[in-house]
C-alpha atoms as one frame of an Amber mdcrd trajectory, in Angstrom:
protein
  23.827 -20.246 -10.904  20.383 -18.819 -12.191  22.273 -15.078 -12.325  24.392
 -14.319 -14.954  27.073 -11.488 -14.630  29.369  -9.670 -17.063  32.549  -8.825
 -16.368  33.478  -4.898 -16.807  34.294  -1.434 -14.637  32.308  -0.628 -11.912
  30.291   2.683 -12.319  27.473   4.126 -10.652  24.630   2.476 -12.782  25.812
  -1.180 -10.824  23.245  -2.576  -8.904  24.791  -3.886  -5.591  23.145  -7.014
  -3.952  23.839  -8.226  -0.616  22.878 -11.854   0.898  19.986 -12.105   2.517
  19.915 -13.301   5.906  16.224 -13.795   6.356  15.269 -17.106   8.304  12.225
 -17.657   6.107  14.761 -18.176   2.996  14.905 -21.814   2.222  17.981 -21.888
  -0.049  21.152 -22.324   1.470  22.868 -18.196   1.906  26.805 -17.178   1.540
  28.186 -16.591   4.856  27.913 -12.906   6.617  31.522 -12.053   5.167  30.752
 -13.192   1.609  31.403  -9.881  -0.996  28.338  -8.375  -2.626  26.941  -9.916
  -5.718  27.518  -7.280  -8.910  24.530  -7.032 -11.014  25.281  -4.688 -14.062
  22.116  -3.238 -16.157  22.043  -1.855 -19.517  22.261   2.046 -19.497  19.074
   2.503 -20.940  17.635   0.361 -18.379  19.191   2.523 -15.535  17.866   5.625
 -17.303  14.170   4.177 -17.889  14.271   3.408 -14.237  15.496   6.933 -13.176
  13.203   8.248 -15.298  10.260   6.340 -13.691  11.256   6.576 -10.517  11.123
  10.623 -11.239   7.831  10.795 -12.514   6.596   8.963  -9.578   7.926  11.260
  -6.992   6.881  13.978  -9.101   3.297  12.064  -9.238   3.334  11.782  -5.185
   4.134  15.676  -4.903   0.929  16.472  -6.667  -1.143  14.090  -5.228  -0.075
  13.793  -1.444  -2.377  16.514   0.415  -0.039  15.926   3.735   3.432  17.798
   4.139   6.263  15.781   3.843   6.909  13.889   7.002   2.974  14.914   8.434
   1.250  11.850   7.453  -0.008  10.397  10.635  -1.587   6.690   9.419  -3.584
   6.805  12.495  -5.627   9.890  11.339  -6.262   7.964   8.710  -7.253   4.806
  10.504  -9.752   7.411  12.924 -11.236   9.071  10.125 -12.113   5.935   7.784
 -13.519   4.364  11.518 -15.904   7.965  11.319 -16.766   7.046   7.730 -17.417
   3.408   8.058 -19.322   4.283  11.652 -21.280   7.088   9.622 -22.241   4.669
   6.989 -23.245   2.028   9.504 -25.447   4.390  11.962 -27.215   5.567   8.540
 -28.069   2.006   7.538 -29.412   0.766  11.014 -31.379   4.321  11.128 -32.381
   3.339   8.214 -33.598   0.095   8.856 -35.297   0.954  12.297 -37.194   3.930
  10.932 -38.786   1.675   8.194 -39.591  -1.521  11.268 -41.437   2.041  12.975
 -43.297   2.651  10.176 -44.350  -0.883   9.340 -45.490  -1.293  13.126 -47.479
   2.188  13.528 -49.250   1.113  10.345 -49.724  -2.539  11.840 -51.200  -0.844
  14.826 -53.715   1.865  12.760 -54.826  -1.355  10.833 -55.696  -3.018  13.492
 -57.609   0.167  15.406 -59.082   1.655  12.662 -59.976  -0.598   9.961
């Protein structure tokens, strides 16, 4: 068995694991009814990851510019389609301003000169 386990009380820095049922899992899995699988972590470890995962909420509060529950992913998806449209339109405007150019001079060459 590649986990190992220690044997001791249960308190609230246990890390409960239940079988996975996936069908893309190619090992054989413990039946529905099988009991969870005890992993127990070092205190420190538990605190280290409590303090982590605190600092990276607190991180999300100052960076997220939507209210909590507000963020709409498909104003995001409409507004980078705007930018990347923008960015597009500009470079073909771009591109057919300087074909304009080359063919007015083309066309005074050939008149004028």
């Amino acid at each position: 068995d590649p986990v190992s386990f220690q044997q001791g009380p249960r308190t609230q820095d246990d890390l409960e694991l239940r079988p996975s049922h996936s069908s893309d899992v190619k090992h054989p899995t413990p039946p529905h009814d099988a009991p969870p699988v005890l992993l127990f972590t070092p205190a420190g470890q538990m605190q280290d990851i409590r303090d982590y995962r605190r600092r990276f909420d607190q991180h999300r509060r100052r960076t997220n510019h939507e209210t909590a529950g507000a963020f709409n992913p498909w104003k995001l998806v409409d507004q980078l389609a705007d930018e990347l449209m923008d960015d597009v339109m500009d470079t073909v405007v771009m591109e057919m301003a300087a074909a304009c150019e080359d063919c007015v001079e083309q066309v005074y060459r050939s008149e004028f000169t």
